[in-house]
C-alpha positions in Angstrom: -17.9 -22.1 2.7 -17.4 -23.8 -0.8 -15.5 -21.8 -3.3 -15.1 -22.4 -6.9 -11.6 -20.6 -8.3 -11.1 -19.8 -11.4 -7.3 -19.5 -12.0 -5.8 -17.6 -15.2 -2.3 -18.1 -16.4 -0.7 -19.3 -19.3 2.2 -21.4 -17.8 0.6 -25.3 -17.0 3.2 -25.3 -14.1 1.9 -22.3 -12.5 -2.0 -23.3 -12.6 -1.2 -27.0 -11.1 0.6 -25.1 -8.7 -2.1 -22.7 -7.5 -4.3 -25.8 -8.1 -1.9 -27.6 -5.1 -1.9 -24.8 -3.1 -5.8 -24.2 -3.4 -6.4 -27.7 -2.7 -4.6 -27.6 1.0 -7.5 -24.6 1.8 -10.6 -26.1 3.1 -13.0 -23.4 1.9 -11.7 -24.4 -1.8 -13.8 -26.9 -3.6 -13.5 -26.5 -7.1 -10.5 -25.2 -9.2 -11.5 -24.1 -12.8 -8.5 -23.4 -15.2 -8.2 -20.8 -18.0 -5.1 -20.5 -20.4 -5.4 -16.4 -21.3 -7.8 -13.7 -20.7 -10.0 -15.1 -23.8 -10.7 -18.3 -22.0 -11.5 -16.9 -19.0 -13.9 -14.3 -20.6 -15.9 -17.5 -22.1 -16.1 -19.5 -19.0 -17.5 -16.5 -16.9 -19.9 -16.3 -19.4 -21.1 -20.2 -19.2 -20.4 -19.9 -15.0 -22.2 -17.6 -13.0 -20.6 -19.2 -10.0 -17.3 -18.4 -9.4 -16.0 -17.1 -6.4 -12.9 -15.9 -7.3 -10.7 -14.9 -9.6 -6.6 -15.3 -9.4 -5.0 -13.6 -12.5 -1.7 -14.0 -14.5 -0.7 -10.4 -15.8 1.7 -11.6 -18.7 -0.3 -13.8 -21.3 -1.0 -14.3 -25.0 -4.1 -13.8 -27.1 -6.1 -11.6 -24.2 -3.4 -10.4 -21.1 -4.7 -9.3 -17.6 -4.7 -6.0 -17.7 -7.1 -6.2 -21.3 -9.4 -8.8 -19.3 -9.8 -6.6 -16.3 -11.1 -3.9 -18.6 -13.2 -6.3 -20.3 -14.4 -7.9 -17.4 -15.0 -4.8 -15.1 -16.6 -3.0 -17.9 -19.1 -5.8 -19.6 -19.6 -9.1 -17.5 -23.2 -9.3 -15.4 -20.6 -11.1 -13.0 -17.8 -7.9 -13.0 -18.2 -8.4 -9.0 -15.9 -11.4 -8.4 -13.0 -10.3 -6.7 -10.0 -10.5 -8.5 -6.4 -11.1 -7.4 -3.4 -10.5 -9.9 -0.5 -12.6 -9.6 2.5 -11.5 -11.0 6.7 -11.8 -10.9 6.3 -7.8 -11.8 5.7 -5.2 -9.3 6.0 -2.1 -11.8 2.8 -3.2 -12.7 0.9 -3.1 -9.8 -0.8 0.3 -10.3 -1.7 -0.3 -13.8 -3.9 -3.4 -12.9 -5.5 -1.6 -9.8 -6.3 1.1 -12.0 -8.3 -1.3 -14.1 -10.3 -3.0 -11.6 -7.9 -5.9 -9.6 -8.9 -6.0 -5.8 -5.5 -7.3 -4.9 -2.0 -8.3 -5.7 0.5 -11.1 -4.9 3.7 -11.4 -6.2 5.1 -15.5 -7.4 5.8 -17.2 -6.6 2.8 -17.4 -4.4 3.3 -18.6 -0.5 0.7 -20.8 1.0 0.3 -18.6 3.9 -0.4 -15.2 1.6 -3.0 -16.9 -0.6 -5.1 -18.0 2.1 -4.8 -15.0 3.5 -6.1 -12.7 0.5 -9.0 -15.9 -0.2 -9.8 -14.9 3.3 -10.3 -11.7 3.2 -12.3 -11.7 -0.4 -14.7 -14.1 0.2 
């Protein structure tokens, strides 16, 4: 299976990181990286595509929870699953409640990702 990630976070460290851990799974084959919700929003629009979705809750200019709603409610590819990453378990019901599939708390273990890339694709 090839899969084509999109990863949305902020923090450069924590997208090369994902990107390092996505790399070591053999169904990965592309990473694509968005700095906040608004980037993300515009590359689902130019890439029908993408397989997946892993999502920083905490961000400037569009956060998670506001792309979920967007996403979910307005994008012909609101089907992707999408899994929220996050250092902040209060939050987990909030971004179910707008549409995540799943949650994984950072920092994110090699072991869990594959795992929940597993079982969404």
């Amino acid at each position: 299976m090839a899969l084509r990630v999109l990863i949305v976070d902020d923090d450069f460290i924590n997208r090369k990181l994902l990107s390092t851990l996505l790399k070591k799974n053999p169904s990965v084959t592309e990473m694509i990286e968005a700095e906040n919700g608004s980037d993300a929003l515009d590359k689902l629009k130019k890439d029908q595509n993408i397989d997946l979705i892993l999502l920083d809750i905490m961000m400037p200019v569009v956060d998670g929870i506001e792309f979920l709603k967007i996403f979910r409610s307005n994008m012909a590819n609101s089907h992707i699953p999408v899994i929220v990453l996050s250092t902040d378990d209060t939050r987990k019901s909030e971004v179910f409640d707008n549409g995540a599939n799943d949650f994984l708390r950072k920092p994110v273990k090699q072991d869990a990702l594959n795992a929940k890339i597993a079982q969404w694709t």
